[in-house]
N, CA, C and O atoms as a Tripos MOL2 file, in Angstrom:
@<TRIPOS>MOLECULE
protein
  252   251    63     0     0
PROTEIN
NO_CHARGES

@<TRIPOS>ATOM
      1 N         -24.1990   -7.2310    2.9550 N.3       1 UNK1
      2 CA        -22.8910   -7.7300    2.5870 C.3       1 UNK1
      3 C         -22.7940   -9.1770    3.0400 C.2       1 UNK1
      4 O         -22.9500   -9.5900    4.1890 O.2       1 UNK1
      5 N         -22.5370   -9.8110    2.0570 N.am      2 UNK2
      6 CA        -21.9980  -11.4040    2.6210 C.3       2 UNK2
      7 C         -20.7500  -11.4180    3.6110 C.2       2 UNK2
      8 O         -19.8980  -10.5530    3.8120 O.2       2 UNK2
      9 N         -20.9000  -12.5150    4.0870 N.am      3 UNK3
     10 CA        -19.6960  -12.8200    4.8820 C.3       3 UNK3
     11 C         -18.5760  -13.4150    4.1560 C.2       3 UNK3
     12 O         -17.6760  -13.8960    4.8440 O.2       3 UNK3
     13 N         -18.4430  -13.4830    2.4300 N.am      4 UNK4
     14 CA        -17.6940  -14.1990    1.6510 C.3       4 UNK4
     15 C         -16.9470  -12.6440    1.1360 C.2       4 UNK4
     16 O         -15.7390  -12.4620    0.9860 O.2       4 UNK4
     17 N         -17.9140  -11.7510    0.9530 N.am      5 UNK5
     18 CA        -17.4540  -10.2710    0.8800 C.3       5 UNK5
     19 C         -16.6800   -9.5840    2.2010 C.2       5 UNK5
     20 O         -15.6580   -8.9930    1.8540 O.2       5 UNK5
     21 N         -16.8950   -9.5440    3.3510 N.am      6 UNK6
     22 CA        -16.6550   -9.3550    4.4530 C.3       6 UNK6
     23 C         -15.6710   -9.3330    4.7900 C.2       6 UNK6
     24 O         -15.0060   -8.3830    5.2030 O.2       6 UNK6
     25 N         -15.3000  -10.8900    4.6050 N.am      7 UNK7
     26 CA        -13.5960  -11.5880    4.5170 C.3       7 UNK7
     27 C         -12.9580  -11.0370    3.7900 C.2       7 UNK7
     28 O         -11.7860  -10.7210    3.9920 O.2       7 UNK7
     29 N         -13.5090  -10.8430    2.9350 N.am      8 UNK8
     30 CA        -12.1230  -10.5610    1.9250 C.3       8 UNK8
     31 C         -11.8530   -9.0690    1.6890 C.2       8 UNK8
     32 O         -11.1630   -8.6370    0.7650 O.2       8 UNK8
     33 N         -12.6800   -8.0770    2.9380 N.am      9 UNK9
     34 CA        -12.4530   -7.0240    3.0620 C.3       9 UNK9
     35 C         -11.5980   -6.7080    4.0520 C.2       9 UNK9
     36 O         -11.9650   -7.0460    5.1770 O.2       9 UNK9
     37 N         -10.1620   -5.9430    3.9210 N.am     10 UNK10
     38 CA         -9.0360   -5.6000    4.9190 C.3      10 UNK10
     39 C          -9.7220   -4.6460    5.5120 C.2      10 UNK10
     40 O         -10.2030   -3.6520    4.9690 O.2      10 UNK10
     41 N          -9.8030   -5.1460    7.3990 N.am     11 UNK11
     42 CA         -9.9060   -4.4330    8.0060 C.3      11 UNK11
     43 C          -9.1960   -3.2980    7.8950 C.2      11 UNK11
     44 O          -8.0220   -3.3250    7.5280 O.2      11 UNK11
     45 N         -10.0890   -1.7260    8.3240 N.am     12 UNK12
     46 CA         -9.9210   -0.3540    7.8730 C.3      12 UNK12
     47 C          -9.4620   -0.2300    6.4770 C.2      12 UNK12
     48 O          -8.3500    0.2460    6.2490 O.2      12 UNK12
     49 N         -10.1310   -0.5700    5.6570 N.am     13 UNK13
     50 CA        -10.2180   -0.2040    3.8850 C.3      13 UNK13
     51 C         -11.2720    0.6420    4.4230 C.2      13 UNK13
     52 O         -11.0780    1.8530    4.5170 O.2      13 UNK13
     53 N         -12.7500   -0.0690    4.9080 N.am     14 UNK14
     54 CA        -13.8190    1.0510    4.5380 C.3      14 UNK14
     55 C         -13.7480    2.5490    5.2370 C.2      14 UNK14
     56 O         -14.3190    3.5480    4.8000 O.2      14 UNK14
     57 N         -12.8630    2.4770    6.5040 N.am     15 UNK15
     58 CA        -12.5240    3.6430    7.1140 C.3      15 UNK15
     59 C         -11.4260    4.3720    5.9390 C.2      15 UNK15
     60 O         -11.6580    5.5720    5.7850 O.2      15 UNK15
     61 N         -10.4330    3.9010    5.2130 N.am     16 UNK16
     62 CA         -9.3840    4.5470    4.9080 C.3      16 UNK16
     63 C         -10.1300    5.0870    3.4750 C.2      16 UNK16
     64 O          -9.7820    6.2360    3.2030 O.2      16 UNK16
     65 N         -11.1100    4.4700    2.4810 N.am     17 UNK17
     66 CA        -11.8530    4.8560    1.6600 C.3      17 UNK17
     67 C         -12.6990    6.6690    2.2970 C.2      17 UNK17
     68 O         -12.5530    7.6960    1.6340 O.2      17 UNK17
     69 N         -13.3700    6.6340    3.4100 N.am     18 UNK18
     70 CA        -14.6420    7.1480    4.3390 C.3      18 UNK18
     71 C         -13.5020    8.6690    4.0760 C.2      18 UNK18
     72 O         -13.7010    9.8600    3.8340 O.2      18 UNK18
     73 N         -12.4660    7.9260    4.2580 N.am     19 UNK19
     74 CA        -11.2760    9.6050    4.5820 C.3      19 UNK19
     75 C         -10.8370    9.9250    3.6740 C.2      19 UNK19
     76 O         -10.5390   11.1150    3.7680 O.2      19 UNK19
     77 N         -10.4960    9.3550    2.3700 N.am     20 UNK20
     78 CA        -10.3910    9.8950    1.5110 C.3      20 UNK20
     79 C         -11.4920   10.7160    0.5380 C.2      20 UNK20
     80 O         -11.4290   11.6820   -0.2220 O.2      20 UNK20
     81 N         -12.4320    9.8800    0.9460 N.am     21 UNK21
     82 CA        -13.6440   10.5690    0.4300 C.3      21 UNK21
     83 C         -13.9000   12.0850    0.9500 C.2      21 UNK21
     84 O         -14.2200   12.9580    0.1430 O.2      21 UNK21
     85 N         -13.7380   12.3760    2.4060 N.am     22 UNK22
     86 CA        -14.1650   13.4460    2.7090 C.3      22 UNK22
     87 C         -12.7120   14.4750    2.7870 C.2      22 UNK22
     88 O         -12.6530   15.6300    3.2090 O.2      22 UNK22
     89 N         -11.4210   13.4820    2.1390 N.am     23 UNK23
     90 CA        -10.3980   14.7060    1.7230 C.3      23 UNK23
     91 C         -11.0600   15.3450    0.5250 C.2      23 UNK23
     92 O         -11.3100   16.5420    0.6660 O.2      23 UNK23
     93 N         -11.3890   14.8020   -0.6000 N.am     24 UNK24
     94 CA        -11.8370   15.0880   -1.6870 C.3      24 UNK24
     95 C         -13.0460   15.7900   -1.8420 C.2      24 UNK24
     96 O         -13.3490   16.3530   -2.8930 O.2      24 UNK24
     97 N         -13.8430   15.7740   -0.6940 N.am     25 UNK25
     98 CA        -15.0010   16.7320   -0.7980 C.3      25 UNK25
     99 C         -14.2070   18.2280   -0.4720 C.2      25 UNK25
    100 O         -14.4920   19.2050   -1.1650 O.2      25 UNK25
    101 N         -13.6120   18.2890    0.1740 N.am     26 UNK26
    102 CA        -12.9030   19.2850    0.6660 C.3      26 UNK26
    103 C         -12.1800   20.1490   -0.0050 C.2      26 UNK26
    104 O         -11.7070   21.1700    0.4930 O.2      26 UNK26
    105 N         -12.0190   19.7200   -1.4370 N.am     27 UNK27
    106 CA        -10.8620   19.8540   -2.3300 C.3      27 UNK27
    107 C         -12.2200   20.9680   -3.0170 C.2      27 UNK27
    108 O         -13.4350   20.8880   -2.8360 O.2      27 UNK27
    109 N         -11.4110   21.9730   -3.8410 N.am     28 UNK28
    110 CA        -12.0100   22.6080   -5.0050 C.3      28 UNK28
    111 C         -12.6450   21.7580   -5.8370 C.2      28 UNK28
    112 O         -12.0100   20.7490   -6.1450 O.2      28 UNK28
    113 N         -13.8070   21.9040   -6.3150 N.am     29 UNK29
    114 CA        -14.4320   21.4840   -7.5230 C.3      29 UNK29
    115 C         -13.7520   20.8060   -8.9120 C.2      29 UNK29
    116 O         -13.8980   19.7090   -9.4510 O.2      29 UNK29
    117 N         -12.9910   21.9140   -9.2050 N.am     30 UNK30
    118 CA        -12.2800   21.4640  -10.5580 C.3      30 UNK30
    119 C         -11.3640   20.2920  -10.3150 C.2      30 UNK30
    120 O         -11.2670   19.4930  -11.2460 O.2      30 UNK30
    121 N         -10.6800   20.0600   -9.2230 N.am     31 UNK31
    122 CA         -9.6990   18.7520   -8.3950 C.3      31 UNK31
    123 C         -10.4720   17.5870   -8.7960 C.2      31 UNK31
    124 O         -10.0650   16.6560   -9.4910 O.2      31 UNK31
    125 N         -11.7750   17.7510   -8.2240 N.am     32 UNK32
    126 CA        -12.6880   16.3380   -7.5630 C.3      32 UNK32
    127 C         -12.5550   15.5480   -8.3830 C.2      32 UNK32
    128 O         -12.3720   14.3990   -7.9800 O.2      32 UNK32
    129 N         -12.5740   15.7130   -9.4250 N.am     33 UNK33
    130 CA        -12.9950   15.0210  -10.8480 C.3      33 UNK33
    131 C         -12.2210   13.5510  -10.8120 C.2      33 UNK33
    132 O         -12.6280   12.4040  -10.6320 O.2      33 UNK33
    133 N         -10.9570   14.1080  -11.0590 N.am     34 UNK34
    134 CA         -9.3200   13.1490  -11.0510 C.3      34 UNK34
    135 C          -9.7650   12.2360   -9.7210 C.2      34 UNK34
    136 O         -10.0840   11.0560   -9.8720 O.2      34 UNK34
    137 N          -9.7630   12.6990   -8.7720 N.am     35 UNK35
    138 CA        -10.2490   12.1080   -7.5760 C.3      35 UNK35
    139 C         -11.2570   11.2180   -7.7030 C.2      35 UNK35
    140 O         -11.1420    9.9940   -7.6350 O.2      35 UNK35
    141 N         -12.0880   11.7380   -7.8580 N.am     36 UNK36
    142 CA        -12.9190   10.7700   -7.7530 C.3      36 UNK36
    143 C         -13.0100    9.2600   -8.6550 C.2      36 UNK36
    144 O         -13.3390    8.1260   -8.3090 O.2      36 UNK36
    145 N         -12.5370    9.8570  -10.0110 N.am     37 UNK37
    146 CA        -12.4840    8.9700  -11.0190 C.3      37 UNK37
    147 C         -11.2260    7.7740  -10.5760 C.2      37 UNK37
    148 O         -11.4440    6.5900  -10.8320 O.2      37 UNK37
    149 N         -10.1260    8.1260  -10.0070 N.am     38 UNK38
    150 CA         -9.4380    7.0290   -9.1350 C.3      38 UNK38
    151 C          -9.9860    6.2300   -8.5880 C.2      38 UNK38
    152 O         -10.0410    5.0910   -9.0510 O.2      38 UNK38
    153 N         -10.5520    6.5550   -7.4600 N.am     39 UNK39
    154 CA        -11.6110    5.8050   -6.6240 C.3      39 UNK39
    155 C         -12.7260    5.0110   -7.1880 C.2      39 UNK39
    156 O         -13.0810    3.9860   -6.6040 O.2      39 UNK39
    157 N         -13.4210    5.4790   -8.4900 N.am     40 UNK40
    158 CA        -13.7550    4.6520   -9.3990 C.3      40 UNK40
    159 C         -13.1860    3.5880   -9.9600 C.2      40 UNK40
    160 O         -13.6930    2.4830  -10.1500 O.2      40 UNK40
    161 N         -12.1060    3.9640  -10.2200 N.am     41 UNK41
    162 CA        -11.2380    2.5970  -10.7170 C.3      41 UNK41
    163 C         -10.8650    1.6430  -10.0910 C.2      41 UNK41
    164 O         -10.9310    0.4630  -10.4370 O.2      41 UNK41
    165 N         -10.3140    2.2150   -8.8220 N.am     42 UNK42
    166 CA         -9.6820    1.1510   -7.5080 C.3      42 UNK42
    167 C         -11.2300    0.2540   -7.3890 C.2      42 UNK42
    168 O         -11.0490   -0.9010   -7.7760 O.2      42 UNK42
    169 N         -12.3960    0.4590   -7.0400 N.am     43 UNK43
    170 CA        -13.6830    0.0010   -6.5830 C.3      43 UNK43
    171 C         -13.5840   -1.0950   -7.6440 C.2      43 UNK43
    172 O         -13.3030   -2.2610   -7.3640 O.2      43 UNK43
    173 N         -13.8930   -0.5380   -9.1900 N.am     44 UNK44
    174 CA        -14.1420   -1.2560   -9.9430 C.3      44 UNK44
    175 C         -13.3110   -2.9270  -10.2270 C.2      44 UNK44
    176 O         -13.7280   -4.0170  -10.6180 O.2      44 UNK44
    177 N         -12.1930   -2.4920   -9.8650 N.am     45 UNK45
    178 CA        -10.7060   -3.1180   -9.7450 C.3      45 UNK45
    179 C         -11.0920   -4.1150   -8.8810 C.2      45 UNK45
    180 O         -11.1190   -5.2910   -9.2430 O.2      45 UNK45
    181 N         -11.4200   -3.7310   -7.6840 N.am     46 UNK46
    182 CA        -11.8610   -4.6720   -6.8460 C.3      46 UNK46
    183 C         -13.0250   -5.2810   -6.9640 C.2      46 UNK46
    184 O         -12.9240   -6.5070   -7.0140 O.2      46 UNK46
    185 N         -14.3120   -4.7700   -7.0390 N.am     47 UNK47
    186 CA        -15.1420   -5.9140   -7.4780 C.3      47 UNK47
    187 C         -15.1770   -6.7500   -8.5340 C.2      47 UNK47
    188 O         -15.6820   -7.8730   -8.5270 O.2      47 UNK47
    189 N         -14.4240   -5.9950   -9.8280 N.am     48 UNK48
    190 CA        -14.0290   -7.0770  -10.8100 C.3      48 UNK48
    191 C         -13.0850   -8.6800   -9.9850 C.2      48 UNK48
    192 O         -13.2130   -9.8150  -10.4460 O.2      48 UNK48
    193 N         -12.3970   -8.4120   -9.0140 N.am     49 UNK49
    194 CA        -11.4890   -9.2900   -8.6210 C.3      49 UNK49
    195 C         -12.0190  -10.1610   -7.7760 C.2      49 UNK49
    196 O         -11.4450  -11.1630   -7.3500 O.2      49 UNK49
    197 N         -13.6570   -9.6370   -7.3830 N.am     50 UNK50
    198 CA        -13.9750  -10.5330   -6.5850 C.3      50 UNK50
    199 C         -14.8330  -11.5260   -6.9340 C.2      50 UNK50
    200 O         -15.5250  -12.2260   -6.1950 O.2      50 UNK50
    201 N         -14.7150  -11.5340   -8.3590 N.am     51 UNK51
    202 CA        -15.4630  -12.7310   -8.9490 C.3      51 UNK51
    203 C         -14.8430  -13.8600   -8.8720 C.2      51 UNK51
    204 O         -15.5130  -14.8840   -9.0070 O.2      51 UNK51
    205 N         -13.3010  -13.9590   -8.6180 N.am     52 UNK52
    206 CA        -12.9950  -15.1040   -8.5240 C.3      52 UNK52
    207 C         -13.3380  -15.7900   -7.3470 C.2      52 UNK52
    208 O         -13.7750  -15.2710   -6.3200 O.2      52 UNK52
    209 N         -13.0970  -17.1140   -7.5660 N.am     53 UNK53
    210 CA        -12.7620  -17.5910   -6.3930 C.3      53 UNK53
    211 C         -12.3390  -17.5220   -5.1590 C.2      53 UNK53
    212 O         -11.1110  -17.4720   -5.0870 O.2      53 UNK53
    213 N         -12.9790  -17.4970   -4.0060 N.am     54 UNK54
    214 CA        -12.0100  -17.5830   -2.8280 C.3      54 UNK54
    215 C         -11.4270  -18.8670   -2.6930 C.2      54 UNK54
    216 O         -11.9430  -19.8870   -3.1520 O.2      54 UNK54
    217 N         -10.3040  -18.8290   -2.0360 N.am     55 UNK55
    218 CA         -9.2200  -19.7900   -2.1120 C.3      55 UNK55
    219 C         -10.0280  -20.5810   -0.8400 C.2      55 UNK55
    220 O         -10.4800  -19.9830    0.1370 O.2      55 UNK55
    221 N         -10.1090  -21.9390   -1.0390 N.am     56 UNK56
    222 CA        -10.9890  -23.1110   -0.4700 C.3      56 UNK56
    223 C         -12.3960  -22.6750    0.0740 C.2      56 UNK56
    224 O         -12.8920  -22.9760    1.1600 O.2      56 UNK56
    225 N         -13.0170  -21.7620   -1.0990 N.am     57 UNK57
    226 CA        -14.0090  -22.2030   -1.1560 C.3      57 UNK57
    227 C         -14.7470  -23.2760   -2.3140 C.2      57 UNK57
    228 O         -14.0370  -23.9490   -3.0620 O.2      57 UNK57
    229 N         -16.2680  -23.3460   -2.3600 N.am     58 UNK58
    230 CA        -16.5350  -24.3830   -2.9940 C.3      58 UNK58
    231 C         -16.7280  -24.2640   -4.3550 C.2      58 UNK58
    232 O         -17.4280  -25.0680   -4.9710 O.2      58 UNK58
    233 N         -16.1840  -23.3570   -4.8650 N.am     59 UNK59
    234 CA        -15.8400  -23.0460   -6.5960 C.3      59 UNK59
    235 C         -14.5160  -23.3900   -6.6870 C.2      59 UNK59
    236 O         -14.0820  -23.7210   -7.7910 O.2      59 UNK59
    237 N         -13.7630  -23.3730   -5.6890 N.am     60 UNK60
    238 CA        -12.1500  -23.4230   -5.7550 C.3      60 UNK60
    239 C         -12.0390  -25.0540   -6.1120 C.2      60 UNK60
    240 O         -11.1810  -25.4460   -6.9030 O.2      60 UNK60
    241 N         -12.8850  -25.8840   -5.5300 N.am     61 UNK61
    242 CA        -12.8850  -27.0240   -5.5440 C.3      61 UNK61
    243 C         -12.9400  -27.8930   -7.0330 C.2      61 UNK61
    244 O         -13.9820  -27.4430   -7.5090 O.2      61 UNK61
    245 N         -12.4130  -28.8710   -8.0260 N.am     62 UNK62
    246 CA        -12.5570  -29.3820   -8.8890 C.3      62 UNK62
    247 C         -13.7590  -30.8180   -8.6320 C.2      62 UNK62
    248 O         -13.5050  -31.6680   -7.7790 O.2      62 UNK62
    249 N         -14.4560  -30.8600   -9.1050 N.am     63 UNK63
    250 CA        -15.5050  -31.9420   -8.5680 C.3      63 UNK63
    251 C         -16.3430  -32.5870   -9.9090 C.2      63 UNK63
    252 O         -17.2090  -33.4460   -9.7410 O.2      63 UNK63
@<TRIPOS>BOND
     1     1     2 1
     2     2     3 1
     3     3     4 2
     4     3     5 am
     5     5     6 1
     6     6     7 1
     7     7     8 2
     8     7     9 am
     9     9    10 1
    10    10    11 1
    11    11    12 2
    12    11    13 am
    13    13    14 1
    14    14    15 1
    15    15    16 2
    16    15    17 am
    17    17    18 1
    18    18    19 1
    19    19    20 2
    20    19    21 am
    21    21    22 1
    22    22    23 1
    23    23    24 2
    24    23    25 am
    25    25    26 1
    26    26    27 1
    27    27    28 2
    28    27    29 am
    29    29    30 1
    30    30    31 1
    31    31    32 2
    32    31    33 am
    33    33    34 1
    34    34    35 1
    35    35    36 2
    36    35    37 am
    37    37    38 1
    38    38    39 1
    39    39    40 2
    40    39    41 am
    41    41    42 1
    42    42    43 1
    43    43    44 2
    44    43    45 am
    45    45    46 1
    46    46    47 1
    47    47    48 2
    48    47    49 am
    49    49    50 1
    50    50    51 1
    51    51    52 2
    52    51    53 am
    53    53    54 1
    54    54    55 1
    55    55    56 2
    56    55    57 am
    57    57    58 1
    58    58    59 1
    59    59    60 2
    60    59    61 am
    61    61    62 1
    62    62    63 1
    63    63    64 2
    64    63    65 am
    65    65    66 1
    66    66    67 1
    67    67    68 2
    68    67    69 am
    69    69    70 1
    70    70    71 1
    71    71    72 2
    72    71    73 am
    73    73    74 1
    74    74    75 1
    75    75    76 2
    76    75    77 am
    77    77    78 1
    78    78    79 1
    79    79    80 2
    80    79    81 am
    81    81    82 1
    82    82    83 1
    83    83    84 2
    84    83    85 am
    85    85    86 1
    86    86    87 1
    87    87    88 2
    88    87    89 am
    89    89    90 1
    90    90    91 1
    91    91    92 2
    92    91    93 am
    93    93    94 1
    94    94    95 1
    95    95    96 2
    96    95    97 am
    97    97    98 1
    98    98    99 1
    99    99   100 2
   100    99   101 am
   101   101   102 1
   102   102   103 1
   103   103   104 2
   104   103   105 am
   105   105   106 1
   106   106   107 1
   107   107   108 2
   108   107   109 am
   109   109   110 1
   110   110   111 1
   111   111   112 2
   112   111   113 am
   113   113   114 1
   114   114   115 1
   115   115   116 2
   116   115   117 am
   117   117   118 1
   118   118   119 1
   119   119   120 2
   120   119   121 am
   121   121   122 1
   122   122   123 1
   123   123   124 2
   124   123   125 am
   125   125   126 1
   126   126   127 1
   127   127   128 2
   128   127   129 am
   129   129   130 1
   130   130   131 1
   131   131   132 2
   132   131   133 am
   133   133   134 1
   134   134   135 1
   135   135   136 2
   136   135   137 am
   137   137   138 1
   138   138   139 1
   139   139   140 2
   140   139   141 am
   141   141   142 1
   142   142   143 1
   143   143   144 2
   144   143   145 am
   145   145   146 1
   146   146   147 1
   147   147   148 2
   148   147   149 am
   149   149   150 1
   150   150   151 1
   151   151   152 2
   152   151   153 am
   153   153   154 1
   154   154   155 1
   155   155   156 2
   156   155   157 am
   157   157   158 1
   158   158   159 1
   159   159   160 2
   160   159   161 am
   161   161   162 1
   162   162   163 1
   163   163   164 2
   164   163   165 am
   165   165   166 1
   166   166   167 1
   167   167   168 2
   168   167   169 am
   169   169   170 1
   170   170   171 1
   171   171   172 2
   172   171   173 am
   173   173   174 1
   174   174   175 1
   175   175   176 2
   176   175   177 am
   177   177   178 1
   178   178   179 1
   179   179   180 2
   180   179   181 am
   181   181   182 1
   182   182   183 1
   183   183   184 2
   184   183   185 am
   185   185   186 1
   186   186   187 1
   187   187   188 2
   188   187   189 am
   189   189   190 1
   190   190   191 1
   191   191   192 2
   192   191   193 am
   193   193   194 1
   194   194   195 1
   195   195   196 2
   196   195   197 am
   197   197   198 1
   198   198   199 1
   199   199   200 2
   200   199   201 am
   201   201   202 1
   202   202   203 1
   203   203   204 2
   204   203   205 am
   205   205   206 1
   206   206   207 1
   207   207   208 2
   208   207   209 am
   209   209   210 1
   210   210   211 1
   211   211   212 2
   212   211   213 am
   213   213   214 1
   214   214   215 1
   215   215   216 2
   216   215   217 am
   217   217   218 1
   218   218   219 1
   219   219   220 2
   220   219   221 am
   221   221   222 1
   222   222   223 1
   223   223   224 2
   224   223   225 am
   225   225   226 1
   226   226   227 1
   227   227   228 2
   228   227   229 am
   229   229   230 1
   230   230   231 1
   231   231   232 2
   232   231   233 am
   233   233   234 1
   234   234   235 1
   235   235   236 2
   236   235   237 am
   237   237   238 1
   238   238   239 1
   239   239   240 2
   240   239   241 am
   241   241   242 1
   242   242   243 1
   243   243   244 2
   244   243   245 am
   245   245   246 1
   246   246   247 1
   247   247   248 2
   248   247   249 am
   249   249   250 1
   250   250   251 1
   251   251   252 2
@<TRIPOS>SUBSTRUCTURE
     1 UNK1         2 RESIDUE 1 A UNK
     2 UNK2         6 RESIDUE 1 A UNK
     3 UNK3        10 RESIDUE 1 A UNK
     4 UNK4        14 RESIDUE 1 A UNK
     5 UNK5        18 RESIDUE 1 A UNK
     6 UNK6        22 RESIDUE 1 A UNK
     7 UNK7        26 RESIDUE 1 A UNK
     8 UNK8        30 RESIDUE 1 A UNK
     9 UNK9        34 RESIDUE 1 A UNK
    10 UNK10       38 RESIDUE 1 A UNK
    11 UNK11       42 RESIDUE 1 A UNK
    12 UNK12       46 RESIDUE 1 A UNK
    13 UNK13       50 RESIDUE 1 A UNK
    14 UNK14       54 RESIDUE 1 A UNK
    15 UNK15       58 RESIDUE 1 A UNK
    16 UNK16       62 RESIDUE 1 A UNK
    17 UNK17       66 RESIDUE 1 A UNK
    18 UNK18       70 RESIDUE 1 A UNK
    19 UNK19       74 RESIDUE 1 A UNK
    20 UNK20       78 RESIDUE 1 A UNK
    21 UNK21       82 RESIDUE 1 A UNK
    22 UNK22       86 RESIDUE 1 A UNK
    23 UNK23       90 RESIDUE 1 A UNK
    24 UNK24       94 RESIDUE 1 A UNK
    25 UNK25       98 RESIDUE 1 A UNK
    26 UNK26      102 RESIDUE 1 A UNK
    27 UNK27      106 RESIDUE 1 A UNK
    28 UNK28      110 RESIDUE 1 A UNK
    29 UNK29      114 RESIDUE 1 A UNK
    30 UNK30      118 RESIDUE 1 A UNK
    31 UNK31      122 RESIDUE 1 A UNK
    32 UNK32      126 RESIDUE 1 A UNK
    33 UNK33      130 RESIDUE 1 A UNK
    34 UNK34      134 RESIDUE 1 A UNK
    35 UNK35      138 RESIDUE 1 A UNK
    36 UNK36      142 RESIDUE 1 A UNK
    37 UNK37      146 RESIDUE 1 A UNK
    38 UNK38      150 RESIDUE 1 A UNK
    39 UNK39      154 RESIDUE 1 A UNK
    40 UNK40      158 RESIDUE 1 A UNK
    41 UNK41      162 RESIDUE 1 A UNK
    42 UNK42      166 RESIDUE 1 A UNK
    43 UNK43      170 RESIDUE 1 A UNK
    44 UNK44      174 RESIDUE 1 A UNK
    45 UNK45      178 RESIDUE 1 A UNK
    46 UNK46      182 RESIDUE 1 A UNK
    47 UNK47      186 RESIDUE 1 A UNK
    48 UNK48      190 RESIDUE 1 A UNK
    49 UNK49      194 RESIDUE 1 A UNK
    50 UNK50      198 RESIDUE 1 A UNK
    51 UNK51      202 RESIDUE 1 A UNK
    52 UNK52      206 RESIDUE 1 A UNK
    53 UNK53      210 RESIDUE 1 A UNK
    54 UNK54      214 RESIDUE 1 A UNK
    55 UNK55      218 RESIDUE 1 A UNK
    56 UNK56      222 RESIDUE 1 A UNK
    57 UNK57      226 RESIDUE 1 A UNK
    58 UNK58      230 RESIDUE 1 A UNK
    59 UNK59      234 RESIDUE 1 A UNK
    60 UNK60      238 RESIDUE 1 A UNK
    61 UNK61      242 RESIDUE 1 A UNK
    62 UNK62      246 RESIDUE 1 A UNK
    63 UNK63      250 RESIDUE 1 A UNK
């Protein structure tokens, strides 16, 4: 993981992800699905978002 990734990760996301994950293992089979496919989206959501720019870094910059 970069440290450009790092940052821009809120401390306890990866813990609060870790617990939802193992609510959902927990769950009946037929549940998981919905579940999981959320968590797919939120992820996706977010790495799509992290293509932008970080704010003052050196893409942010016009040059």
């Amino acid at each position: 993981m970069s440290d450009e990734t790092a940052a821009a990760t809120e401390p306890g996301e990866t813990d609060a992800l870790l617990s939802r994950l193992r609510v959902i293992e927990d769950q009946p089979l037929d549940t998981r699905a919905e579940a999981f496919v959320q968590i797919h989206d939120r992820l996706r959501a977010t790495l799509e978002g992290s293509d932008s720019p970080i704010a003052g870094g050196p893409q942010a910059t016009a040059g």
